[in-house]
C-alpha positions in Angstrom: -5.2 -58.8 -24.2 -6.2 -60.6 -27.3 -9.0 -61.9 -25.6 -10.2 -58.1 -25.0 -9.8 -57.2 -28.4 -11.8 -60.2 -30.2 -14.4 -58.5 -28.5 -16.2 -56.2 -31.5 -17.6 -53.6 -28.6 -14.6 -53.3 -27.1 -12.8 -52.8 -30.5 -15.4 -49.8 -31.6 -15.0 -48.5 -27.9 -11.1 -48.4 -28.4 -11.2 -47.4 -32.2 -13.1 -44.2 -31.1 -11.0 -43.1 -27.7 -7.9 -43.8 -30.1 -8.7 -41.7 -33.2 -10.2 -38.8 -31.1 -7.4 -39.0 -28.5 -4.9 -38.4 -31.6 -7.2 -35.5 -33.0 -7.1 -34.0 -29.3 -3.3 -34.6 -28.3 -2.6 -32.9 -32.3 -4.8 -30.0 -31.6 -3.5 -29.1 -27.6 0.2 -29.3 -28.9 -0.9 -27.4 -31.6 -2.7 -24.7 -29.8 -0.3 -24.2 -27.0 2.4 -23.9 -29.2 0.7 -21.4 -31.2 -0.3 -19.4 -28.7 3.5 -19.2 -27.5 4.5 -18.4 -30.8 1.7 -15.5 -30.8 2.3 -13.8 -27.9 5.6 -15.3 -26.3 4.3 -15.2 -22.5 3.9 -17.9 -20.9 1.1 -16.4 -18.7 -1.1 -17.1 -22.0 -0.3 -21.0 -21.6 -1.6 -20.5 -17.8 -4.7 -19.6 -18.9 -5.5 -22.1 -21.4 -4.1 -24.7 -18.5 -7.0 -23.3 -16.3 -9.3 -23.0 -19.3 -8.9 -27.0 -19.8 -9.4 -27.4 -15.8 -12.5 -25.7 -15.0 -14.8 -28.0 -16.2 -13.6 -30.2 -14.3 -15.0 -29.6 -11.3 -18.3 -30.4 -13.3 -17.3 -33.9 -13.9 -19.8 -34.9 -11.3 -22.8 -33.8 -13.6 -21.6 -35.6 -16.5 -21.7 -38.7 -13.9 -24.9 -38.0 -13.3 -25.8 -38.1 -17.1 -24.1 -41.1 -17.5 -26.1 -43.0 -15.0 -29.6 -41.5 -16.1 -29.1 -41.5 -19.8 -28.1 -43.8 -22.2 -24.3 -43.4 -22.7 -23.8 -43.9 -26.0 -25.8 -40.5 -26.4 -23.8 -38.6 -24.2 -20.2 -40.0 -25.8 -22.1 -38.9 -29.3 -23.4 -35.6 -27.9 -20.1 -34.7 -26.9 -18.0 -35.7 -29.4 -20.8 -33.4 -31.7 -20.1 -30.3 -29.7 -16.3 -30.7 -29.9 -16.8 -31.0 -33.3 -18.7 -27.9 -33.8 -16.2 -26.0 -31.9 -13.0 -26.9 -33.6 -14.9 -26.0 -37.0 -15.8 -22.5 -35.7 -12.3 -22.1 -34.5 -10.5 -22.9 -37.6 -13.4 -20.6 -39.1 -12.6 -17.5 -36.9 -8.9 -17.8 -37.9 -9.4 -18.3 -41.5 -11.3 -14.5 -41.7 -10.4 -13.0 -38.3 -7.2 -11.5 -37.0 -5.5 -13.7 -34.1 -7.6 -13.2 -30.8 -6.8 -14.8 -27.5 -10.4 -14.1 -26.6 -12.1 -16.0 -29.1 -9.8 -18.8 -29.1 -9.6 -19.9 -25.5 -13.7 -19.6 -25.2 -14.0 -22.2 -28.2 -11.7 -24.2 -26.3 -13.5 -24.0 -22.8 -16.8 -25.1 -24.8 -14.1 -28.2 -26.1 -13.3 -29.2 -22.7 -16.8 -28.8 -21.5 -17.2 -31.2 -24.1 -15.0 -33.8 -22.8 -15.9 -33.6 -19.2 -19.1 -34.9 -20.4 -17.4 -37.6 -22.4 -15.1 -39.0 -19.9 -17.5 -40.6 -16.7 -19.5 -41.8 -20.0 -16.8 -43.8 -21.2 -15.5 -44.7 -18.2 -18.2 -46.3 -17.2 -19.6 -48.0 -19.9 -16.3 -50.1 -20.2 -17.7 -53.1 -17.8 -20.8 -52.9 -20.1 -18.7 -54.3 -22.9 -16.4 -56.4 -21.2 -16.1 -59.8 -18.8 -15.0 -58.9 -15.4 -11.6 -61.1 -15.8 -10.5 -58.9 -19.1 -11.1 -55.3 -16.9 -7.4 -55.0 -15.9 -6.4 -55.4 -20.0 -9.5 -53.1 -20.7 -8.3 -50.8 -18.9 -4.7 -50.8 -19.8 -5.6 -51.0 -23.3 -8.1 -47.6 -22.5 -5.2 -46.0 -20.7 -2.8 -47.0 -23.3 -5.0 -45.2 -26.3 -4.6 -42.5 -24.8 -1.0 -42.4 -24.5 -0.2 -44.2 -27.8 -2.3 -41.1 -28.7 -0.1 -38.6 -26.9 2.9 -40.6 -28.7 1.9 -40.3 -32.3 0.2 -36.9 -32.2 3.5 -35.6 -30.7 5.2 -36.6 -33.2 2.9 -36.0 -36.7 2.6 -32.3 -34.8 6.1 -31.9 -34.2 6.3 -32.8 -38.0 3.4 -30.6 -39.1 4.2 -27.4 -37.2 7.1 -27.0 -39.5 5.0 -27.8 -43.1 1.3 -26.9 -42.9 -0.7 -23.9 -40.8 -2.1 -24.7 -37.4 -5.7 -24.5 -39.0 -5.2 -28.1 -41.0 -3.9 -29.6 -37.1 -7.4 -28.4 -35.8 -8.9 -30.0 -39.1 -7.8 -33.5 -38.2 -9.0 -32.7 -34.8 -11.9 -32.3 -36.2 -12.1 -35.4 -38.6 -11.5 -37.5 -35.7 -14.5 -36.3 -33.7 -16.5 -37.9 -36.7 -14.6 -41.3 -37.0 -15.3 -41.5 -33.0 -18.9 -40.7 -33.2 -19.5 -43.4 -35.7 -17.7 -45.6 -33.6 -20.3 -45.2 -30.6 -22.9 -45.8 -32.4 -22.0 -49.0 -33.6 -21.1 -49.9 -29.9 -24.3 -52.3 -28.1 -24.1 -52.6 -24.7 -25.9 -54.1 -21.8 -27.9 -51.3 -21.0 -28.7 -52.2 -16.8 -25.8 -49.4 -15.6 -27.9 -46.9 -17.2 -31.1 -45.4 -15.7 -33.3 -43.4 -18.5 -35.7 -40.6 -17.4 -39.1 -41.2 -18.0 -40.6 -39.9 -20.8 -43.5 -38.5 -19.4 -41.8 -36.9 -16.7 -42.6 -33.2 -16.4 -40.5 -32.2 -13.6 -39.3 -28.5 -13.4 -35.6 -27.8 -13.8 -35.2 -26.9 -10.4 -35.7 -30.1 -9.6 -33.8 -31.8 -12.0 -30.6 -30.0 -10.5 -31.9 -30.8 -7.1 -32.1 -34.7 -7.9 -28.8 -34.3 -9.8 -26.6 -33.0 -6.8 -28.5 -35.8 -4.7 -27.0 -38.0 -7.1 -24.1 -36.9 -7.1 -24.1 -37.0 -3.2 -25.0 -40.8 -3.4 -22.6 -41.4 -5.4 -19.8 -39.1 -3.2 -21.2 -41.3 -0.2 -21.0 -45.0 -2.0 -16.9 -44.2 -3.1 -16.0 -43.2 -0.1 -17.9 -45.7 1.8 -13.8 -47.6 0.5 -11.4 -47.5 3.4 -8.4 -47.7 0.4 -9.9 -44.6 -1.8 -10.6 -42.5 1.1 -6.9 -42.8 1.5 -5.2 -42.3 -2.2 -7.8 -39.1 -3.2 -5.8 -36.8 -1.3 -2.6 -37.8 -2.8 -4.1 -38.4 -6.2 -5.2 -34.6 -5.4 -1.9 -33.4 -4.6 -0.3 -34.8 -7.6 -2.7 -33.7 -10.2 -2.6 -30.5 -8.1 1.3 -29.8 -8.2 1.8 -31.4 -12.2 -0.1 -28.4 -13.6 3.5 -26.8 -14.9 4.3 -30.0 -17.1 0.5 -29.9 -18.6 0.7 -25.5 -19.3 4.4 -24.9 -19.4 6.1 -27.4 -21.7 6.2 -24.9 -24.7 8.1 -22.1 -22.4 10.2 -24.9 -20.8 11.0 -25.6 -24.2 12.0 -22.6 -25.8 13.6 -20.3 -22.8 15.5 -23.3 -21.0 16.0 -26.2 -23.4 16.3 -24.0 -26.2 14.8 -26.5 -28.6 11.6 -24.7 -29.5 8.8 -27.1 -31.2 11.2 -29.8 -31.4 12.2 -29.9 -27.6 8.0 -29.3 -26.5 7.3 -32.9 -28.7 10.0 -34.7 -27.1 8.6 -34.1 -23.8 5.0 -34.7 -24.9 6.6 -38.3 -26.3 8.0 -39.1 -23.4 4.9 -38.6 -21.0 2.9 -40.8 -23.9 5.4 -43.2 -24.0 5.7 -43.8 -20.2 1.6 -43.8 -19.5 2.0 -46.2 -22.4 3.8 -48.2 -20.7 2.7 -48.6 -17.6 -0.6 -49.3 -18.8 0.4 -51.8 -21.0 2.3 -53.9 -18.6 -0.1 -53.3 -15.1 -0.9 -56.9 -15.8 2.5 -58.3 -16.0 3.2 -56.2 -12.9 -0.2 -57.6 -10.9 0.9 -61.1 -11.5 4.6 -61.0 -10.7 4.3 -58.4 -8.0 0.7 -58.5 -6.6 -1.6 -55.8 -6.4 -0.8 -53.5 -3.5 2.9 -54.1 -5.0 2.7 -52.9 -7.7 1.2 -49.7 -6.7 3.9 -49.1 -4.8 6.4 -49.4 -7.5 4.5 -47.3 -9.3 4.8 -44.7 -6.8 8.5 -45.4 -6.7 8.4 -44.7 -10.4 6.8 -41.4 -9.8 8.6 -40.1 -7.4 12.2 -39.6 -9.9 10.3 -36.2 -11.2 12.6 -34.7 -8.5 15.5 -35.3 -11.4 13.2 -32.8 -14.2 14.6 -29.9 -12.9 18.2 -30.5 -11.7 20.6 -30.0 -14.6 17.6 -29.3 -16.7 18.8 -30.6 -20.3 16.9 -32.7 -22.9 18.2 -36.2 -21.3 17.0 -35.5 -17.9 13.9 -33.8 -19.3 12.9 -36.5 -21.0 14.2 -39.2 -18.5 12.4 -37.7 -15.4 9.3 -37.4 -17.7 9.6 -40.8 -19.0 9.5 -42.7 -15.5 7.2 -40.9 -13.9 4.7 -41.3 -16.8 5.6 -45.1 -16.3 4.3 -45.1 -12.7 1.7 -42.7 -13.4 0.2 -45.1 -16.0 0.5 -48.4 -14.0 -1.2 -46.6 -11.0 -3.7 -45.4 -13.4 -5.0 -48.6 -14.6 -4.5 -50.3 -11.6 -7.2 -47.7 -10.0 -9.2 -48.1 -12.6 -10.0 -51.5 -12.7 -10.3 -52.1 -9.0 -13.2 -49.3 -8.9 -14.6 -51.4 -12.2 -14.8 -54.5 -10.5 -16.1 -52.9 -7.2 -18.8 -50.5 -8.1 -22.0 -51.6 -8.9 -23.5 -50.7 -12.4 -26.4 -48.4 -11.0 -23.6 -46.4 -9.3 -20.7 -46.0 -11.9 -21.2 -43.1 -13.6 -21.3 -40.9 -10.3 -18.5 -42.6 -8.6 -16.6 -41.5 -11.4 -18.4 -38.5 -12.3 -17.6 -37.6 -8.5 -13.8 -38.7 -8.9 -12.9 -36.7 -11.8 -14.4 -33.8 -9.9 -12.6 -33.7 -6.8 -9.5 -35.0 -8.5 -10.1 -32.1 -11.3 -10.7 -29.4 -9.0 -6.9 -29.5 -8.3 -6.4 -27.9 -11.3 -8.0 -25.0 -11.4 -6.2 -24.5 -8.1 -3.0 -25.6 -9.5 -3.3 -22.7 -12.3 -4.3 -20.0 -10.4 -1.1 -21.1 -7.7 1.2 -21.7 -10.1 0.4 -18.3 -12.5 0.9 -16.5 -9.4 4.1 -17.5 -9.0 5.0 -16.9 -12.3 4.4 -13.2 -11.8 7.3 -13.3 -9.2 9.6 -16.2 -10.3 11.5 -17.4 -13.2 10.2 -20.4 -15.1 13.5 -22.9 -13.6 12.2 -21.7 -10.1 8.4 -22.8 -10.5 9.5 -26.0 -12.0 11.6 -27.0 -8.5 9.1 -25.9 -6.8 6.6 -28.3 -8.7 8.9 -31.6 -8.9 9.7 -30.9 -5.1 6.0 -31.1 -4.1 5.8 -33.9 -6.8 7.8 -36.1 -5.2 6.6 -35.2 -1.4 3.2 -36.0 -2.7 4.6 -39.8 -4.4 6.4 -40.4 -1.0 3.3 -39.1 1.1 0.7 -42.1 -0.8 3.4 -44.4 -0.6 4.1 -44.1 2.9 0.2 -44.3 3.8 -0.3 -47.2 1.0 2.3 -49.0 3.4 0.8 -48.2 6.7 -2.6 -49.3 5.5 -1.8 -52.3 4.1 0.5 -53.6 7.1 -2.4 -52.4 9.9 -5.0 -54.3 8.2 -2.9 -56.7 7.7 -4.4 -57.9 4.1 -3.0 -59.8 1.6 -4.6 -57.9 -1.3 -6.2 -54.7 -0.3 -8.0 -54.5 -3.9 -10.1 -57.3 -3.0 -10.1 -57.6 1.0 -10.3 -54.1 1.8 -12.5 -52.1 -1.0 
């Protein structure tokens, strides 16, 4: 770890995701709560959920970018438009009336913003580091995240009660700066990015064209990997069936835990704290337990969801929450780092690009399921429902984690069989 952070790049790098992850987990708490303080339905909350998701299902473009242009500009560029969007938010409610309309449009243009960001900074992380400090990297990554969710749970659970929402989209905004400054200190080895010629005058038609061809190549080079043709469909299912905890912690909050504000921060500490974590200790894990190992514990970990919505009180709420944040953390990083040490430079940004796209598309799908059956059940009733599938989606990678690694028989899949 220390090794990792003597390194100045990485520092910047981790300096930036930190402060803007804090800004970002400050303003989402902020904003969902709000907006089920506005309008108390929770149908409100479903649509922000699918207005965070839908640009997901982009995330291959901003692969594309990230492997054509420098990086560093697209980490900048983003953080820029995010920036420009919280301001004009907190401008809107400063001389306008509350509007749901307004408000969930500046934060689909936010999101946008940081589907761009994310294959960028995903994959300029080997560009800063030595291969043998990528698992720390990226538990340090995950962790900033996390540590993020932690602290901004907390300061917002604080500030909700003493200042208006508009000075928790202020610091949102603040840290948008301290990030941008931060990337453009960062230098990098600049060979995992491609930069369009200059003196190219190709029409935009073909410009899309060559980006979807990209983005092909790069759908065709991940899963060219025996072990990530495998997990994507349960990695899909997961992120497909978590949608509730992501939209509906402020109803869960107030209408079954009874604990308003209070109860919605707990739970978003105890999902930071677990991711936290597991990140932190994947590489305690991969040397006492070996690779393939500890994924499966960290399956294990996830599969206790099941417990979120027996007896639902704040123990078990934030119990459940707690270890399956743990496994979902260590899984994470684990991930992570094998497709870092795998992938080659020229192919990064798409591999994740393509990732983040198939993974997010669950969402969206996820929203649209799960608002549906809010129309026709109670809020306790979608949330069995949810840690049910949870848990058959946990048990169905674990089982097929198992099977693979015992018919090909490898010691290590992360190095034998990617």
């Amino acid at each position: 770890m220390l090794s990792a952070l003597r390194n100045k790049n990485f520092c910047l790098l981790f300096l930036g995701l930190l402060t803007s992850h804090i800004g970002n987990s400050i303003f989402i708490l902020a904003l969902f709560w709000y907006i089920q303080l506005k309008t108390d339905d929770a149908r409100y909350l479903i649509i922000l959920g699918f207005l965070t998701t839908i640009p997901t299902i982009l995330g291959f473009l901003g692969g594309v970018l990230a492997d054509k242009y420098d990086r560093k500009v697209i980490m900048m560029l983003s953080d820029f438009i995010r920036f420009i969007s919280v301001i004009l938010m907190v401008f809107l409610l400063t001389f306008y009336s509350f509007n749901f309309t307004y408000l969930a449009i500046m934060y689909l243009i936010i999101n946008l913003g940081n589907f761009i960001f994310i294959p960028a900074s995903s994959a300029i992380i080997p560009d800063l580091v030595e291969e043998k400090d990528l698992i720390v990297s990226n538990g340090l990554i995950q962790s900033s995240g996390q540590f993020a969710n932690i602290f901004g749970a907390v300061l917002s659970g604080v500030l909700l009660t003493l200042v208006e929402v508009r000075v928790l989209f202020l610091i949102n905004a603040f840290t948008f700066i301290v990030s941008i400054l931060c990337v453009a200190l960062l230098k990098t080895n600049k060979q995992g990015s491609r930069k369009e010629s200059k003196t190219s005058n190709c029409l935009v038609k073909n410009k899309i064209i060559r980006g979807f061809n990209d983005f092909s190549e790069g759908l065709k080079y991940m899963y060219s990997y025996k072990i990530l043709k495998i997990i994507i469909p349960g990695i899909f299912l997961i992120n497909l069936f978590y949608v509730p905890f992501f939209t509906l912690g402020p109803a869960w909050s107030s209408k079954v835990l009874d604990m308003g504000s209070k109860g919605y921060s707990l739970m978003e500490f105890a999902i930071g704290a677990g991711v936290l974590t597991g990140s932190l200790t994947s590489k305690i894990f991969e040397k006492f337990f070996s690779f393939n190992r500890s994924i499966v514990i960290s399956l294990i970990l996830m599969m206790t969801i099941v417990l979120f919505s027996f007896n639902p009180n704040i123990f078990t709420t934030v119990l459940s929450l707690y270890l399956f944040s743990v496994g979902l953390g260590l899984s994470n990083t684990l991930l992570f780092t094998m497709m870092h040490q795998h992938v080659k430079g020229e192919f990064r940004g798409r591999v994740f690009g393509s990732f983040f796209s198939i993974v997010g598309i669950a969402f969206p799908i996820g929203t649209t399921l799960f608002g549906a059956l809010l129309t026709y059940l109670s809020i306790e009733s979608v949330f069995v429902i949810s840690t049910s599938a949870l848990f058959i989606s946990a048990l169905y990678l674990l089982v097929s984690v198992r099977r693979f690694y015992i018919q090909e028989g490898a010691v290590n899949f992360q190095k034998e069989n990617f």
